[in-house]
C-alpha angles and dihedrals in degrees: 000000000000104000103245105228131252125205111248075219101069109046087173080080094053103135107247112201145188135205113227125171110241119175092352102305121095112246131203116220118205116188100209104170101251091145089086087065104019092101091044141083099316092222098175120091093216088057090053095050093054097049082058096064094043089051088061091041095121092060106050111080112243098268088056087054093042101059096042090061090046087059084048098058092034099048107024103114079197110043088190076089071080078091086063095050092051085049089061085066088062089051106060136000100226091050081075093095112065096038095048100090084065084069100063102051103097090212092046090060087046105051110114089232093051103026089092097036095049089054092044081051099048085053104052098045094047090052088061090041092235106148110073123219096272086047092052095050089058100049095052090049086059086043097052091045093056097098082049101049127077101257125161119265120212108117125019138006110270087244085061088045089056088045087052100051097032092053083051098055092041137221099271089056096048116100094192115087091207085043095046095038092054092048092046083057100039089056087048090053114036099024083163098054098124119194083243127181103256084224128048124184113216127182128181137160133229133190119256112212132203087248088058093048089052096043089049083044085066093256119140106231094198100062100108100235091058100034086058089049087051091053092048094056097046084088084055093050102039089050085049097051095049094062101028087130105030147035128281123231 
């Protein structure tokens, strides 16, 4: 994975990181901030060749899969390709079991690049009934230390974390009576609460008029004798911009 880079400017952006053990090597993971551009263009080749394997996921056997995920966590300069790893859960059902073990570090399920993905994950996985009781159990106990461990805070409270992954997983899912009963009044209260992206990119595009040219060029519009030149030439622009792609007749 190609390091993204972090102003020198800005140390509030300075990547923290933690060390965690997955499939018996001990992975780093660096938040680096890549959820301001996940859901965006994927302009790295070694992204894109990763979403090319995932995208083949359902057809490779569990030890494939396996193993793809192990060269992941031992050779990712940027374990928040960790995201990637979770994303191979939504691919395919039976690439549940070697990414399972991410789901249950609490820092892991806090982390602001994984936070959305790991509910997405969780409910994906419950609805297919894919983690089994003793699987569960240990995921809501990841779930309940969040607020104890050392996770990274960018976003949201730890309290609003847990609200986020239990109401994905859903009250009917949840063993434990606190964990369920919290969910059943948090989707009381708050229906509307969506497992959103902390981060959108929106675009969008506006004209730029002659008026505006001359009033950036440092020209008061007002001023009569310009605004009457403006008006005179409304007949000019309005002709122009008909036919600004094709040819008048």
């Amino acid at each position: 994975m190609s390091r993204r880079e972090i102003s020198e400017n800005e140390p509030s952006k300075v990547p923290k990181h933690f060390t965690f053990r997955f499939l018996n090597v001990s992975s780093t993971y660096v938040s680096d901030f890549s959820e301001i551009w996940d859901h965006g263009a994927r302009e790295h080749l070694s992204l894109q060749l990763l979403n090319a394997v995932l995208q083949q996921a359902g057809e490779m056997t569990p030890s494939a899969l396996r193993e793809i995920v192990k060269v992941i966590a031992q050779h990712a300069a940027l374990l928040s390709a960790g995201s990637d790893c979770l994303r191979l859960l939504l691919a395919a059902s039976k690439a549940f079991s070697p990414c399972k073990p991410l789901l249950t570090i609490p820092r892991f399920l806090a982390a602001p690049e994984i936070a959305v993905v790991a509910g997405n994950v969780l409910k994906a996985a419950y609805a297919e009934s894919l983690p089994d009781k003793g699987q569960k159990e240990k995921i809501e106990d990841a779930i309940e230390r969040i607020p104890r461990s050392r996770y990274i805070k960018r976003y949201e409270k730890p309290e609003s974390i847990q609200n986020r992954l239990l109401l994905c997983i859903g009250p009917n899912q949840l063993l434990s009576s606190a964990l369920r009963d919290r969910a059943e009044q948090l989707s009381t209260e708050k229906p509307q609460f969506a497992n959103e992206p902390y981060v959108r990119m929106q675009g969008g595009a506006m004209s730029y008029s002659t008026e505006d040219w001359l009033r950036d060029e440092g020209a008061d519009t007002k001023k009569r004798e310009n605004a009457e030149i403006l008006e005179a030439i409304k007949p000019l622009t309005e002709f122009e911009h008909k036919f600004l792609n094709g040819v008048p007749f």
